[in-house]
Short mmCIF file of the C-alpha atoms (twelve columns), coordinates in Angstrom:
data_MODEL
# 
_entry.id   MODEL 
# 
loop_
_atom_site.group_PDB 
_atom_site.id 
_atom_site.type_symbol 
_atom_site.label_atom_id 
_atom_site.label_alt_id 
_atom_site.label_comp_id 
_atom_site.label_asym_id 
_atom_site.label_seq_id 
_atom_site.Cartn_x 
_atom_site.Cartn_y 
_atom_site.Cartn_z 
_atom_site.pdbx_PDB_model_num 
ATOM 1  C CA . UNK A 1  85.021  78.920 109.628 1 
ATOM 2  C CA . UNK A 2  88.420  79.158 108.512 1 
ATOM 3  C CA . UNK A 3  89.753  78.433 104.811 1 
ATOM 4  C CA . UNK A 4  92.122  78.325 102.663 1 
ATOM 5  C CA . UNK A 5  92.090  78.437 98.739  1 
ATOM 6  C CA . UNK A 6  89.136  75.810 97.378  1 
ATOM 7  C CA . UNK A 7  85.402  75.502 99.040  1 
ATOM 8  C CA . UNK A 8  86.452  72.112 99.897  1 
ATOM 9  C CA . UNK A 9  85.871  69.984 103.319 1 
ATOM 10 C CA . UNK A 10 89.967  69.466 103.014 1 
ATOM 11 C CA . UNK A 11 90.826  72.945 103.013 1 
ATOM 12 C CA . UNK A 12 88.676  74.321 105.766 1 
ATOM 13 C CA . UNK A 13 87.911  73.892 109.809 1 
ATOM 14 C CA . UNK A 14 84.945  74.927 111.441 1 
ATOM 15 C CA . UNK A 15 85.108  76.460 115.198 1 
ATOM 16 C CA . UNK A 16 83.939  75.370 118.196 1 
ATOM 17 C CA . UNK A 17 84.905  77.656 120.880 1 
ATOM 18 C CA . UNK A 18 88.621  76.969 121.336 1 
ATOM 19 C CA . UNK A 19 90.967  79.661 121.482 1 
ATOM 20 C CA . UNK A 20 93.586  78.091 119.029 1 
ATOM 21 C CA . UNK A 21 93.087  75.924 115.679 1 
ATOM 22 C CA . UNK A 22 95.125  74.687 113.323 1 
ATOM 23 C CA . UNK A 23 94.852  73.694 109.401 1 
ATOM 24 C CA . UNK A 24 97.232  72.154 107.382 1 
ATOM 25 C CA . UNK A 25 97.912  74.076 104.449 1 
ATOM 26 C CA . UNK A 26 99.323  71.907 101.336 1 
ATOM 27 C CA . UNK A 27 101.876 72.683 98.888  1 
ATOM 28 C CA . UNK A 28 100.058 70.663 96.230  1 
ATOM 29 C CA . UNK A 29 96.614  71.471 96.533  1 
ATOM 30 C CA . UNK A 30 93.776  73.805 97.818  1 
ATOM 31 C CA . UNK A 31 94.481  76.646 95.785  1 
ATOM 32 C CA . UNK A 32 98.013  76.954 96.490  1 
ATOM 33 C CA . UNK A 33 100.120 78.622 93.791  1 
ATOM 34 C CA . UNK A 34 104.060 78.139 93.011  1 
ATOM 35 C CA . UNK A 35 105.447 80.567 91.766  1 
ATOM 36 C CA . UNK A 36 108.939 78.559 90.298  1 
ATOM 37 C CA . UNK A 37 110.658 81.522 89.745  1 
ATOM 38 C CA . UNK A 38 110.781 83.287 92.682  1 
ATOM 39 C CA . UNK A 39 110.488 79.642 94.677  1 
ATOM 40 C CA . UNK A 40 107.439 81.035 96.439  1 
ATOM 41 C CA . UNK A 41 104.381 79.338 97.718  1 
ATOM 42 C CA . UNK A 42 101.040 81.696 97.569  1 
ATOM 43 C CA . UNK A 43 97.633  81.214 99.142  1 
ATOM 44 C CA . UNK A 44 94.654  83.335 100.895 1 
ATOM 45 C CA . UNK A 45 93.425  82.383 104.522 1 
ATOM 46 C CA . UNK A 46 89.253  82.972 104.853 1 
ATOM 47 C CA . UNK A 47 88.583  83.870 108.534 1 
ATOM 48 C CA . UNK A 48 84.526  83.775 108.295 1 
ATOM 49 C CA . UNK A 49 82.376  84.716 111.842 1 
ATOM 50 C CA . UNK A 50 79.315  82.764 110.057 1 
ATOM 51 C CA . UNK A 51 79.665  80.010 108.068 1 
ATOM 52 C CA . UNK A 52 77.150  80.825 105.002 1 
ATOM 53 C CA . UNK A 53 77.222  84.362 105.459 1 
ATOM 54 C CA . UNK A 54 79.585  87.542 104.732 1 
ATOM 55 C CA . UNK A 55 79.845  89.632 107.839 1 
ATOM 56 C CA . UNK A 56 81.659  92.652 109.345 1 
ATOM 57 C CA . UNK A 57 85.141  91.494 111.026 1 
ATOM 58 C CA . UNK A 58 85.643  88.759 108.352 1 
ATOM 59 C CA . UNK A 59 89.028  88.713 107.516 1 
ATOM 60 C CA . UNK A 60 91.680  87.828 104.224 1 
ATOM 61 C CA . UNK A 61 95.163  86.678 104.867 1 
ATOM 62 C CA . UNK A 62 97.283  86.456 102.683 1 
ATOM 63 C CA . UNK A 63 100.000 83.282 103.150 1 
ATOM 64 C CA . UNK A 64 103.467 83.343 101.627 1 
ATOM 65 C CA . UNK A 65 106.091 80.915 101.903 1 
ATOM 66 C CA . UNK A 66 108.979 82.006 100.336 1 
ATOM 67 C CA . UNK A 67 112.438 79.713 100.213 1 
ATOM 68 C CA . UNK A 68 115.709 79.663 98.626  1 
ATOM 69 C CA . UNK A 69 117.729 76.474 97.298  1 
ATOM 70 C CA . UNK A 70 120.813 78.089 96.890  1 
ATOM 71 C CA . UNK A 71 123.349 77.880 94.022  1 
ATOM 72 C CA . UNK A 72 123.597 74.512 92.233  1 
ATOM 73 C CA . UNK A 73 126.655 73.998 89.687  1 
ATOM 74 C CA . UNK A 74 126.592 71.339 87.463  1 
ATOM 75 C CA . UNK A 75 129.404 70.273 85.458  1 
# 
């Protein structure tokens, strides 16, 4: 099982033997945190080896997306 942020059906995949997966991650929802200041996206990636259970080899990731706007001048 592999999730991100809320225990939600949206925000998770479950395996089934294929070598590569992927999971959209929003900007706008499950559990994803702006940070405005810094103009930083935050979340945490759940790898899980059993889906009900906590088990040796489970893994945390931690995802940052960090960009920059640039200068803006107004006036």
């Amino acid at each position: 099982v592999i999730q991100v942020g809320d225990n939600h059906n949206a925000c998770r995949i479950r395996g089934d033997n294929n070598r590569n997966y992927s999971l959209r991650v929003p900007h706008n929802g499950c559990g994803t945190r702006h940070v405005v200041s810094s103009g930083s996206f935050f979340n945490t990636l759940f790898i899980r080896y059993h889906p009900s259970l906590e088990m040796e080899g489970d893994q945390l990731k931690s995802i940052v997306c960090k960009f920059g706007t640039g200068s803006v001048y107004v006036g």
